[in-house]
C-alpha positions as CSV (number, residue, x, y, z in Angstrom):
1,X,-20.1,-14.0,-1.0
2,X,-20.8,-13.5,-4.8
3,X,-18.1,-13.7,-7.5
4,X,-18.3,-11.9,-10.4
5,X,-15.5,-12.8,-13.0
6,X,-14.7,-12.8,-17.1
7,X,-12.3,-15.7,-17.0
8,X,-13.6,-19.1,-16.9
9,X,-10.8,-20.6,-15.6
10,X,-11.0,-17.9,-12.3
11,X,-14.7,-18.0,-12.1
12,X,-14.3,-22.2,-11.9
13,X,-12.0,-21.8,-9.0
14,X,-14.4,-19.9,-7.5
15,X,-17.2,-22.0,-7.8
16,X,-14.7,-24.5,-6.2
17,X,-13.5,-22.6,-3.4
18,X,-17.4,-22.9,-2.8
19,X,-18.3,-19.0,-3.8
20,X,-21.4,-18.3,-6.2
21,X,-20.5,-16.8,-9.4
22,X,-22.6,-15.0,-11.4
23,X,-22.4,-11.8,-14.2
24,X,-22.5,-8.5,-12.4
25,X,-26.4,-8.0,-13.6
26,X,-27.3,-10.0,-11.5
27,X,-25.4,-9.8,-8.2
28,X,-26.6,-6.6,-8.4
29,X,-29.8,-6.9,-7.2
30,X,-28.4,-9.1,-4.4
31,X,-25.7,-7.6,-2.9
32,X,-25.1,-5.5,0.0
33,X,-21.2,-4.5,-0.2
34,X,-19.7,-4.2,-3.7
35,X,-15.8,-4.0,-4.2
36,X,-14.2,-4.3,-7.4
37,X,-10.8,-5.6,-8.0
38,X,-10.5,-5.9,-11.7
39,X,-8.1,-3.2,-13.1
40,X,-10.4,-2.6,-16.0
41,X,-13.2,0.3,-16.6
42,X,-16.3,0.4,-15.7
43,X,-16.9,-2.9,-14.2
44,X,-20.2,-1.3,-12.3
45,X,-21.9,0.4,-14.8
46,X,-25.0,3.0,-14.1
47,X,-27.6,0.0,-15.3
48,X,-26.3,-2.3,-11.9
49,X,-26.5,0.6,-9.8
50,X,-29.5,1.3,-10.8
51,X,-30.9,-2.2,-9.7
52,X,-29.2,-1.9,-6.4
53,X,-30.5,-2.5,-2.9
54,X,-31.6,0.6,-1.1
55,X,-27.9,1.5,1.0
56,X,-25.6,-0.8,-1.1
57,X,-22.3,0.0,-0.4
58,X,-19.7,0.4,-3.6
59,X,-15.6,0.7,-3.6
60,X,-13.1,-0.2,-6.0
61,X,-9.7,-1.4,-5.1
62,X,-8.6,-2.2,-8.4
63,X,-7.7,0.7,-10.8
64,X,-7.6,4.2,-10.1
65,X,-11.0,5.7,-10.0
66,X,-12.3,3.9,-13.4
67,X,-13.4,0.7,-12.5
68,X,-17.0,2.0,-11.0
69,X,-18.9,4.5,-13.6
70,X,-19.2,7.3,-11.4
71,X,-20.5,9.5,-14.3
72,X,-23.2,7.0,-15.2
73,X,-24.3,7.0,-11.8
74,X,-23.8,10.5,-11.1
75,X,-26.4,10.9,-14.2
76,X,-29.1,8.1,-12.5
77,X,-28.8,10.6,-9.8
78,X,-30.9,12.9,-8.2
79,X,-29.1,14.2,-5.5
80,X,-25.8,13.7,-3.9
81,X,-23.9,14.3,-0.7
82,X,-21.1,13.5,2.0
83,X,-22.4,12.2,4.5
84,X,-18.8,12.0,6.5
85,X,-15.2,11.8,4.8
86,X,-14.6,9.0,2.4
87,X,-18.6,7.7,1.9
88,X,-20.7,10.0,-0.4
89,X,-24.4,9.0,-0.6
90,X,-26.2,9.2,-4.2
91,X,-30.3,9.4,-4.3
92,X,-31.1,8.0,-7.2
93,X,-34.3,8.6,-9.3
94,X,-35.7,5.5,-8.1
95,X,-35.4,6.7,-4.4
96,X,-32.6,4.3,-3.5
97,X,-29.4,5.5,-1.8
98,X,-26.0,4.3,-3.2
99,X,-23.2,4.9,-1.1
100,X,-19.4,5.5,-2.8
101,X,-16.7,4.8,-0.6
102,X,-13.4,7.0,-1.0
103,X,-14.5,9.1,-4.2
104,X,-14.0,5.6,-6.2
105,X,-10.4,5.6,-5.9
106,X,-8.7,2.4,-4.8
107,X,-9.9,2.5,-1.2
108,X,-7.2,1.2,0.4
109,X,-5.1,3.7,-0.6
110,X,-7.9,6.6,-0.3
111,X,-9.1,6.3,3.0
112,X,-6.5,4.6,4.6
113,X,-3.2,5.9,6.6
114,X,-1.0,4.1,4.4
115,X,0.0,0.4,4.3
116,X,1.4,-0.5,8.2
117,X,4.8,-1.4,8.2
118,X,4.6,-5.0,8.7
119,X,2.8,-5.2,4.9
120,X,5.5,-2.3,3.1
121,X,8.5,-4.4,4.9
122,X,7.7,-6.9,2.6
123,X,6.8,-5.3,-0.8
124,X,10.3,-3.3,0.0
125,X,12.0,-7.0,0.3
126,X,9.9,-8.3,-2.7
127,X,11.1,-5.4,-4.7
128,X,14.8,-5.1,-3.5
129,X,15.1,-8.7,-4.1
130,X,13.7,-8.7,-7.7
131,X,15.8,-5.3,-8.5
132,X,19.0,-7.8,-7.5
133,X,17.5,-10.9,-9.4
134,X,17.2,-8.6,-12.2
135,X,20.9,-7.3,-12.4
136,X,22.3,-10.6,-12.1
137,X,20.5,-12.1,-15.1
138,X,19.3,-9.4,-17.1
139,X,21.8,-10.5,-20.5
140,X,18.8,-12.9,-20.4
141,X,16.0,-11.0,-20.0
142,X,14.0,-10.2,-22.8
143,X,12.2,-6.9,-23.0
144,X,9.1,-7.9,-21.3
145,X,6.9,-8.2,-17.9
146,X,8.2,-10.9,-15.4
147,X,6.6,-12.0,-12.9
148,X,8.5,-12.5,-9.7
149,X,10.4,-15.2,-9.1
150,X,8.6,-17.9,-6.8
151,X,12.2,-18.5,-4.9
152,X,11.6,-15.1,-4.2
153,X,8.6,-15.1,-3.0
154,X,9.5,-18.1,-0.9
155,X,12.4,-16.4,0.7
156,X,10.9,-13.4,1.5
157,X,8.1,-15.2,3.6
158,X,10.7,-17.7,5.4
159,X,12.1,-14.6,6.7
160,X,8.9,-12.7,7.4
161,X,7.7,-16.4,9.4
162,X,10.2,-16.2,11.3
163,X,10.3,-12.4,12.1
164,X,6.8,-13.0,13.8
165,X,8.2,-16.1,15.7
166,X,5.8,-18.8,13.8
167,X,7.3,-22.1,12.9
168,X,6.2,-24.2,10.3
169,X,7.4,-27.8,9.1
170,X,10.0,-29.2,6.4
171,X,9.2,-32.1,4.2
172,X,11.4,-34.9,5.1
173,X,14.1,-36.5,2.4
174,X,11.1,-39.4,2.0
175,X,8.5,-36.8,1.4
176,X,10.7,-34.8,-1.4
177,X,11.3,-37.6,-3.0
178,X,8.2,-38.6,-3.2
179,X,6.6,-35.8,-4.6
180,X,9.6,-35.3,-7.5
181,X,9.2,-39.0,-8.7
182,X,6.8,-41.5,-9.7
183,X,8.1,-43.7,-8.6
184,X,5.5,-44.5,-5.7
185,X,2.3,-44.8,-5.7
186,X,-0.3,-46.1,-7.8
């Protein structure tokens, strides 16, 4: 799998999670399956699909439909078709087919039934619990994004771990104390 990223900090932790990373330019000409995630616009541009592999594969799951530039490519094109709901095919002037899953828009979302209910159970929690957080301690709450608290976050998966029955274990008193001092150790 090929990263593609902006922020050095992200693309590092790829490169330690053992991924390659590399500018968009050039995975281009590699890749098989492309799949944005970015929230910005046009991340694939008409110059990276133009360097494509013959039946590369392109969605975005990002951002609306702006993260792929389905106008530039639409213009490198020759000819265009469904070839079954949610994957249009694009013949480029080079002769190589680009295929756009779910018109560009987030695909999840697009050609999907909708989120099952054992993933909207918990956004529901996640938000119900932060709409609560919120209205106890909103006298000090500045007038900006937060992001959820991690108690929250916490909670919410304790209960959803133990709605599917899986166990998991508990530091000990030695271990906490361990890892809140320095105490130990060299």
């Amino acid at each position: 799998m090929i990263v593609c990223e902006v922020d050095p900090l992200r693309a590092l932790e790829a490169v330690m999670d053992g991924y390659q990373v590399m500018p968009i330019a050039k995975a281009a000409l590699l890749g098989d399956f492309f799949c944005t995630l970015t929230g910005d616009i046009n991340v694939i541009r008409a110059e990276h699909f133009v360097g494509m592999k013959d039946g590369a594969i392109v969605s975005n799951s990002g951002h609306f439909d702006v993260e792929l530039d389905l106008p530039g490519l639409s213009e490198a094109s020759v000819n265009r078709r469904m070839i079954r709901e949610f994957v249009e095919e694009f013949q480029l002037k080079n002769g190589r087919r680009i295929y756009v899953l779910g018109e560009g828009r987030l695909i999840n979302l697009a050609a999907a039934e909708g989120h099952p209910s054992s993933v909207m159970d918990m956004s529901f929690a996640n938000q119900a619990l932060s709409a609560e957080y919120m209205s106890r301690v909103h006298a000090n709450l500045e007038k900006k994004v937060y992001p959820v608290p991690t108690s929250i976050d916490k909670e919410i998966a304790q209960l959803k771990l133990k709605s599917m029955g899986v166990e998991i274990d508990t530091l000990t008193p030695e271990q906490e104390k361990y890892l809140s001092s320095w105490e130990m150790g060299t």
